[in-house]
mmCIF file of the N, C-alpha and C atoms, coordinates in Angstrom:
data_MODEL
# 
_entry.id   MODEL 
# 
loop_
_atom_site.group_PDB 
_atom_site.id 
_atom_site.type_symbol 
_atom_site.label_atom_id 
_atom_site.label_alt_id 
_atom_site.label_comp_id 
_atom_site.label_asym_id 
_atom_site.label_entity_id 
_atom_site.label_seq_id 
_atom_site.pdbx_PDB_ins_code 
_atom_site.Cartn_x 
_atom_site.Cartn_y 
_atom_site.Cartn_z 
_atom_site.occupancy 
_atom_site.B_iso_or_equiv 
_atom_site.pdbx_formal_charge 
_atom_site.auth_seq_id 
_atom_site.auth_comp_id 
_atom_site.auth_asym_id 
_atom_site.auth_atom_id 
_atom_site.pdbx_PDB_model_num 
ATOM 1  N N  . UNK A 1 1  ? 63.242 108.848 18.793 1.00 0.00 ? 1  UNK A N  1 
ATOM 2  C CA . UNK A 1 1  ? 63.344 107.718 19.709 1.00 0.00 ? 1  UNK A CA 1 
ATOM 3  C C  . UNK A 1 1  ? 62.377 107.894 20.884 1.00 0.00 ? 1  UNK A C  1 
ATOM 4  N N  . UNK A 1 2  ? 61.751 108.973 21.664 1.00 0.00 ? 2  UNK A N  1 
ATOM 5  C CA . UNK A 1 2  ? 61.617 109.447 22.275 1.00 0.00 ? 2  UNK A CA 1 
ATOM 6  C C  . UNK A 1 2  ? 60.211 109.161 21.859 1.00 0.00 ? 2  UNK A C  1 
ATOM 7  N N  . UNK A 1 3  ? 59.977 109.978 21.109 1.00 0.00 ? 3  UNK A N  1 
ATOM 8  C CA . UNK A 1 3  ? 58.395 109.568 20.588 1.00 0.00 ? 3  UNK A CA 1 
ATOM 9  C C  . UNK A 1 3  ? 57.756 108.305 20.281 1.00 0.00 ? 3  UNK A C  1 
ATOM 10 N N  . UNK A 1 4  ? 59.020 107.377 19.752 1.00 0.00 ? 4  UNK A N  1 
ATOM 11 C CA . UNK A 1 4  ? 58.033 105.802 19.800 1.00 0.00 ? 4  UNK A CA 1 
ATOM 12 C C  . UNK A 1 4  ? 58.341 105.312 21.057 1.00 0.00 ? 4  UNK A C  1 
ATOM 13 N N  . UNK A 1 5  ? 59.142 105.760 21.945 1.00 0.00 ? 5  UNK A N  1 
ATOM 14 C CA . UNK A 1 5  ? 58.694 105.080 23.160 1.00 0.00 ? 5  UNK A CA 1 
ATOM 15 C C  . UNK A 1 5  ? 57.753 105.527 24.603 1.00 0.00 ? 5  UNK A C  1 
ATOM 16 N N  . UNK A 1 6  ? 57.202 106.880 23.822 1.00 0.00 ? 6  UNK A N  1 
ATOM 17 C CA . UNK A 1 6  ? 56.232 107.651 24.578 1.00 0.00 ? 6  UNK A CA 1 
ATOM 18 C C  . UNK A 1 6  ? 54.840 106.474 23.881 1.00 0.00 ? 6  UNK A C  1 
ATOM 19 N N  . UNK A 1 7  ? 54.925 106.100 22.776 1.00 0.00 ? 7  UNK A N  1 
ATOM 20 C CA . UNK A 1 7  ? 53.801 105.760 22.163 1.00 0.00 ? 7  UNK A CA 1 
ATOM 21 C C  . UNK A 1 7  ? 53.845 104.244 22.792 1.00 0.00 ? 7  UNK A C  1 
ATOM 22 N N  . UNK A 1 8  ? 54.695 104.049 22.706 1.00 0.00 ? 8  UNK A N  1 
ATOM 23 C CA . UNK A 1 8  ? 54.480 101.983 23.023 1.00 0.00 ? 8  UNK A CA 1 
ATOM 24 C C  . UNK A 1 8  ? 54.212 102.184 24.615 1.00 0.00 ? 8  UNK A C  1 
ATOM 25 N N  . UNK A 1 9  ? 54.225 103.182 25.475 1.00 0.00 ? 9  UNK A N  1 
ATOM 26 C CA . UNK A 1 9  ? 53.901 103.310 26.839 1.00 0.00 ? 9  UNK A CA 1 
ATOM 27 C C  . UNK A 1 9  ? 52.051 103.446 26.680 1.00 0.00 ? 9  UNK A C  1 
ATOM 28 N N  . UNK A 1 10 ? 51.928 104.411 26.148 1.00 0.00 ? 10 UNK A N  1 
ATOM 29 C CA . UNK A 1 10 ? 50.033 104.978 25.601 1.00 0.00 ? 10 UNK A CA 1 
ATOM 30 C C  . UNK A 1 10 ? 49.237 103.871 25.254 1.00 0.00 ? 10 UNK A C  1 
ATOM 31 N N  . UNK A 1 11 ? 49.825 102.943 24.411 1.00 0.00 ? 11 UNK A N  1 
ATOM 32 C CA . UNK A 1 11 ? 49.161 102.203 23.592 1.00 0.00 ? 11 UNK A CA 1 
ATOM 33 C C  . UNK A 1 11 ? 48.472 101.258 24.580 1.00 0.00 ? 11 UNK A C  1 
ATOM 34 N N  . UNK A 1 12 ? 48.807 100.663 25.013 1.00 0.00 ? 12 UNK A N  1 
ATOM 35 C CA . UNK A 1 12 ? 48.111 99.314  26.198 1.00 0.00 ? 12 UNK A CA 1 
ATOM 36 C C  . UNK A 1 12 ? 47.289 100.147 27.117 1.00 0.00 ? 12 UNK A C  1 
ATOM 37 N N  . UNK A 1 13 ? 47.430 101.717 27.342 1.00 0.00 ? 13 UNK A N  1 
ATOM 38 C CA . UNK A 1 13 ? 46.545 101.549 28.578 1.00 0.00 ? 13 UNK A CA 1 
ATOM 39 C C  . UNK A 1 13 ? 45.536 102.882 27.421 1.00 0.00 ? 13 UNK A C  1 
ATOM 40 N N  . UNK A 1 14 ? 45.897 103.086 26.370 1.00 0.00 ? 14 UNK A N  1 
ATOM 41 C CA . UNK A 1 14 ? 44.491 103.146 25.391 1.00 0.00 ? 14 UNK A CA 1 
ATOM 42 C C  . UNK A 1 14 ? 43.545 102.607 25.308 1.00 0.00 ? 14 UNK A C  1 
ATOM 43 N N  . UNK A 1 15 ? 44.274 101.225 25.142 1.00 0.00 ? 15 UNK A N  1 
ATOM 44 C CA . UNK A 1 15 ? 43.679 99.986  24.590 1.00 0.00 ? 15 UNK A CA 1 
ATOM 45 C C  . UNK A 1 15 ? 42.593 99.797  25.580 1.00 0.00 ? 15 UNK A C  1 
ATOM 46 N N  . UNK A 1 16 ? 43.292 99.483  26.734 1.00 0.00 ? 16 UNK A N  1 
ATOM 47 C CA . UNK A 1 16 ? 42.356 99.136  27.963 1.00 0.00 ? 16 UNK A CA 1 
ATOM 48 C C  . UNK A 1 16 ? 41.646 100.294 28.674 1.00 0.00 ? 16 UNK A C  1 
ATOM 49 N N  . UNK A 1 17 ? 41.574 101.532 28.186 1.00 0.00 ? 17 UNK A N  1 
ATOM 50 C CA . UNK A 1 17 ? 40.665 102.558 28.058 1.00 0.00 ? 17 UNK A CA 1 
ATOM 51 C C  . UNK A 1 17 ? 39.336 102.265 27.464 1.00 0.00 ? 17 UNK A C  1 
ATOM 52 N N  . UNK A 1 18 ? 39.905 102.005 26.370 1.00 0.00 ? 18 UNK A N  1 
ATOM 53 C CA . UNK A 1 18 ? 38.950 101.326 25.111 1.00 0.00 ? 18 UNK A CA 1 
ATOM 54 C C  . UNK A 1 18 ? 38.072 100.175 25.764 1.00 0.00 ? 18 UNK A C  1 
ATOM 55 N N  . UNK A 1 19 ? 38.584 99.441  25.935 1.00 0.00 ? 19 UNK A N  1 
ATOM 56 C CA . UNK A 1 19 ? 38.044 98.027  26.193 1.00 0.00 ? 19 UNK A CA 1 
ATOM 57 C C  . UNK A 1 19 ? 37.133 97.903  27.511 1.00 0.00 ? 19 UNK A C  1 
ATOM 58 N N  . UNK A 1 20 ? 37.679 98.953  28.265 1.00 0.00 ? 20 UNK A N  1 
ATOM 59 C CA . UNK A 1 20 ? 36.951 99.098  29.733 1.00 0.00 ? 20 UNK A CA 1 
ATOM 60 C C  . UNK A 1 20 ? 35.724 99.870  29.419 1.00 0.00 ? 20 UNK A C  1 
ATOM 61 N N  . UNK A 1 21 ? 36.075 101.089 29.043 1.00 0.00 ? 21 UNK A N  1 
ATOM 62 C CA . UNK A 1 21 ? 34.737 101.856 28.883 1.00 0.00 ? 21 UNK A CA 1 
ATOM 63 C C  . UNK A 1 21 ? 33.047 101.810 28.748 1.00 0.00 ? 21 UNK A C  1 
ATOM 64 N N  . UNK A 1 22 ? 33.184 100.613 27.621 1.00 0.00 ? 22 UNK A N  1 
ATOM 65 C CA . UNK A 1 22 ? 31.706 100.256 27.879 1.00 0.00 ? 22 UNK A CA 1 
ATOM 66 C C  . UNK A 1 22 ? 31.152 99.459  28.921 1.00 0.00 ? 22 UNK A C  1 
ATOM 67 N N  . UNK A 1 23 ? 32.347 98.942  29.769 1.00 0.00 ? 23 UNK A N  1 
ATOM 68 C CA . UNK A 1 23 ? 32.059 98.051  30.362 1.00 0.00 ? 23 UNK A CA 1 
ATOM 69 C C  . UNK A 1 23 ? 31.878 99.119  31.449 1.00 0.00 ? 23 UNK A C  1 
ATOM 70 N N  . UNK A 1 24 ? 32.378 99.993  31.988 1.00 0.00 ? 24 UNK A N  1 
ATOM 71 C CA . UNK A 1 24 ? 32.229 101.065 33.356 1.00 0.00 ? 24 UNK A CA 1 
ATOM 72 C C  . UNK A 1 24 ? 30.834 102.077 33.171 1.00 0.00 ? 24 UNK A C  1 
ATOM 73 N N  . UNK A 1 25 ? 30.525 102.086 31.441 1.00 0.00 ? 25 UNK A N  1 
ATOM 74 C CA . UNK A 1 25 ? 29.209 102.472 31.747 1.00 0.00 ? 25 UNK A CA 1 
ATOM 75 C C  . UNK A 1 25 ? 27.779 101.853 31.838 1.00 0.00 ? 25 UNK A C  1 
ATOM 76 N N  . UNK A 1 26 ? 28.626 100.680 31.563 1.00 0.00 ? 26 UNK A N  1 
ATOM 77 C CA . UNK A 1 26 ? 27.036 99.830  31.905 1.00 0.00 ? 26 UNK A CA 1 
ATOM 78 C C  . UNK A 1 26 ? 26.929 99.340  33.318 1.00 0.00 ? 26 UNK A C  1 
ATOM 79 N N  . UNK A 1 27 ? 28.229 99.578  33.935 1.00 0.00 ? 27 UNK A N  1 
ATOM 80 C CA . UNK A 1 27 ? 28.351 99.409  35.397 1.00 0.00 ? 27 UNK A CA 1 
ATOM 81 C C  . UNK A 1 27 ? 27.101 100.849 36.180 1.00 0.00 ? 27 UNK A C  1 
ATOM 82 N N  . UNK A 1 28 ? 27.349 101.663 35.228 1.00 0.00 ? 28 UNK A N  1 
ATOM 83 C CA . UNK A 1 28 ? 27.108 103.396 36.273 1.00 0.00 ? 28 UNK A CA 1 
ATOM 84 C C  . UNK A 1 28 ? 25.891 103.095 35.476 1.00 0.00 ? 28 UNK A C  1 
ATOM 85 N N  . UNK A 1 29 ? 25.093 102.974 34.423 1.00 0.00 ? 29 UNK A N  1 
ATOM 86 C CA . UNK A 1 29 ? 24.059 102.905 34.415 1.00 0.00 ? 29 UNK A CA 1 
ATOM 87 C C  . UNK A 1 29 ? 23.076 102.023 35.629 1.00 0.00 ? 29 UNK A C  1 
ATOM 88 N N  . UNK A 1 30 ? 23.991 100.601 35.733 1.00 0.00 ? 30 UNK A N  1 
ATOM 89 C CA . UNK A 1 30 ? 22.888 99.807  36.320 1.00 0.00 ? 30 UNK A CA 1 
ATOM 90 C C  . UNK A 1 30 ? 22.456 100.492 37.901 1.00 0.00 ? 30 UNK A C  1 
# 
C-alpha cells in the first residue's frame, strides 16, 4: 500500500521533471 502511494506522489513531479528539463536547458544555454 505504501509503495503505490509513494509512487502516485513521484509520478507528476517526474513527469514535470521530464517536461521541464529541456525547457531549463535551453533557458541556461541562451
Amino acid at each position: 500500500m505504501y509503495k503505490i502511494e509513494k509512487k502516485e506522489n513521484l509520478e507528476p513531479t517526474v513527469i514535470r521533471m521530464v517536461v521541464q528539463a529541456p525547457f531549463m536547458a535551453k533557458r541556461a544555454k541562451a
